[in-house]
N, C-alpha and C positions, 0 to 999 in steps of 0.2 A: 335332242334329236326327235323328229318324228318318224317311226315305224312304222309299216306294213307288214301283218302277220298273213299267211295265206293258210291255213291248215290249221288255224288253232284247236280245232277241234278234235287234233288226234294226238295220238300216243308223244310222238316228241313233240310236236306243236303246241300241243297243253302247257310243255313242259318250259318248253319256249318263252311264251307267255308270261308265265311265274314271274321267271327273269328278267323279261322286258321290264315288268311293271314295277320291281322291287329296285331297279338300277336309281340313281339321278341321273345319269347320262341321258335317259329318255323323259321327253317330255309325254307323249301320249303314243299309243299302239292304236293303230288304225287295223282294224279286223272284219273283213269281208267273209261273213260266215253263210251257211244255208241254214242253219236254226240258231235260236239264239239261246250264248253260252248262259249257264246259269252264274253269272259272276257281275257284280258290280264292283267298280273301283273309275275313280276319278278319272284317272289315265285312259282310261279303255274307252275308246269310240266301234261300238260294236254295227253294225249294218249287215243285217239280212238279204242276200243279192241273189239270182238265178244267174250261176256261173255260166250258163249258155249266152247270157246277154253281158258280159263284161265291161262290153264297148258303151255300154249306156250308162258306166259309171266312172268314166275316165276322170271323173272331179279326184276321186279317189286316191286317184295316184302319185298325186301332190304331196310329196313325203320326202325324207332324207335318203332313208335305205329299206329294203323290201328284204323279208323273209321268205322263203318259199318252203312247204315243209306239207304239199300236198302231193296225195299218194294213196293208192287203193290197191287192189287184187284184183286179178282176173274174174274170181273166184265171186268177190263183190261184185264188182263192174257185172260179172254177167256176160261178156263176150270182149273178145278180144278190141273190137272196135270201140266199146265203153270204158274197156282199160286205157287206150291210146288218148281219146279223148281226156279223163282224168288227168293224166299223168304226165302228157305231152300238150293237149291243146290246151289247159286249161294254165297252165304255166308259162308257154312262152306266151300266150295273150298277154300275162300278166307282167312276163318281162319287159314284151310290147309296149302296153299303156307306161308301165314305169320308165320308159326310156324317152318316150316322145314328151311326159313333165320334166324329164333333165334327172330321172334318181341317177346317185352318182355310186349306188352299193346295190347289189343283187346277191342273196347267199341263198345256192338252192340244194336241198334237199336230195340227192342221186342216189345212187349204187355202187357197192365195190363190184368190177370187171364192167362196167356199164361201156358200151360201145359200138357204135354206127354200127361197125363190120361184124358185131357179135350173133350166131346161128339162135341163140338162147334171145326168143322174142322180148322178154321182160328188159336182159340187158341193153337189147338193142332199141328199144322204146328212148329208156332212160340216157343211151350213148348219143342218139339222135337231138334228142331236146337239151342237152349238154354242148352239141357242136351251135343249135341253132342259139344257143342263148348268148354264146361266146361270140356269135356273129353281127351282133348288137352293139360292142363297142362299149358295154359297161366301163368305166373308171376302174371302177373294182368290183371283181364276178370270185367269189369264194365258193367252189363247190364240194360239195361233203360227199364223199364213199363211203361211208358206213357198210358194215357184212350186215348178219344179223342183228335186230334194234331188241333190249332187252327191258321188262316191262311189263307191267300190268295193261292190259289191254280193255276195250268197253266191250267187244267182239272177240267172238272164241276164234282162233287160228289153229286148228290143231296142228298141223307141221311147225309150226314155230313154236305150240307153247310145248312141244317133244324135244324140238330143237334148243330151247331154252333150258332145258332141264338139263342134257347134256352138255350147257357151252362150257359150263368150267371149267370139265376134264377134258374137254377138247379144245379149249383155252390154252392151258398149260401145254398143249403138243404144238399150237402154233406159234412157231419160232423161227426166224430170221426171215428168207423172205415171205414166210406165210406168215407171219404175223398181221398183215392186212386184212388176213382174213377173219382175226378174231372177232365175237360178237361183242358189243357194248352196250352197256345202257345209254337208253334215250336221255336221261337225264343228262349225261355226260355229254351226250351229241348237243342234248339244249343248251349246257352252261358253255360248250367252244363257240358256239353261234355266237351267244347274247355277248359273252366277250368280245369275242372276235367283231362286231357290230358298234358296240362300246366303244371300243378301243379307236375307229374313226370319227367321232367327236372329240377327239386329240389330236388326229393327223389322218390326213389322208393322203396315200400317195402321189409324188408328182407326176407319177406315170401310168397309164395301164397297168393293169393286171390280172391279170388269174392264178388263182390259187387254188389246188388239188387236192382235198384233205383226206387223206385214208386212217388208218386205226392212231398210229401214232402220233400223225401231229393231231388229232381231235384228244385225245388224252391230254395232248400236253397245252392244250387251248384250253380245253376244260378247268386246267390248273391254274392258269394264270392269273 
């Protein structure tokens, strides 16, 4: 297979990557970054691109299946209109260009409670760019709700790296239907991906689909 990473450059994305490149199932990971990572490996088709002009690299998107696994703060971005950008435009562009090369796999990166109709602007970013990706007609659209992502970060979060400290013991409170809420390691969000991505250079669907990943089926992807 050939892959599209979009985010490698961050926390699960990194982590992503790993995997991509360690698999046989993949032939090369096509990785459209803004700096370039410090990593060689044979696989790796690295390109340095201004996410603002996307359309100017539609060669790109010539690939099997597309990761999506970008995502910022408000806090970064800087205004709410730089967060939207990020996280919403810079995404479905990319779902965009992969649909019009024919990718037959889209697995993107969300929020747990993410939702059009959600008061809380982050969810509803993320709810939004979730209905429009669905609207695309992907073959197969896997998308991951993850709570809290757990991890060594390159940037300091102070809310999450508090939040991190206490997930354990607030791990163990979240049980039955809140256990969607628990926080996971990024690593674990990256190996259900890379599986899950895998796993279609075996079969793929005869039918549409989407698929909704919240705490426990990304565990139980991770393991497989």
């Amino acid at each position: 297979m050939k892959v599209m990473l979009l985010g490698a450059t961050g926390l699960t994305g990194g982590k992503v990557l790993e995997g991509l490149l360690s698999r046989d199932e993949v032939a090369s990971v096509v990785a459209p970054v803004r700096r370039e990572l410090p990593l060689n490996h044979a696989k790796l088709e690295q390109h340095e691109i201004d996410f603002d002009r996307l359309d100017e690299h539609g060669e790109l998107f010539a690939v099997d299946a597309i990761i999506c696994c970008l995502g910022t703060t408000i806090k970064k971005a800087g205004s709410r209109n730089q967060f939207r950008k990020v996280d919403f435009g810079y995404p479905l562009k990319a779902a965009e260009l992969g649909r019009a090369k024919g990718v037959t796999a889209f697995m993107l990166m969300s929020a747990i409670a993410a939702s059009s109709s959600s008061t809380v602007f982050y969810n509803r970013v993320k709810g939004e760019l979730e209905d429009a990706v669905k609207a695309l007609g992907y073959p197969v659209l896997a998308i991951y709700q993850p709570s809290l992502l757990l991890g060594e970060r390159d940037e300091q979060r102070t809310a999450e790296a508090l939040g991190m400290k206490a997930m354990p013991l607030i791990n163990r409170a979240l049980i039955g239907p809140l256990e969607r809420f628990r926080g996971i390691e990024a690593a674990s969000v990256a190996s259900a991906m890379v599986n899950e991505v895998c796993a279609l250079a075996q079969e793929t669907p005869a039918a549409p689909v989407v698929r909704v990943h919240e705490y426990p089926d990304i565990v139980a992807l991770a393991r497989a």
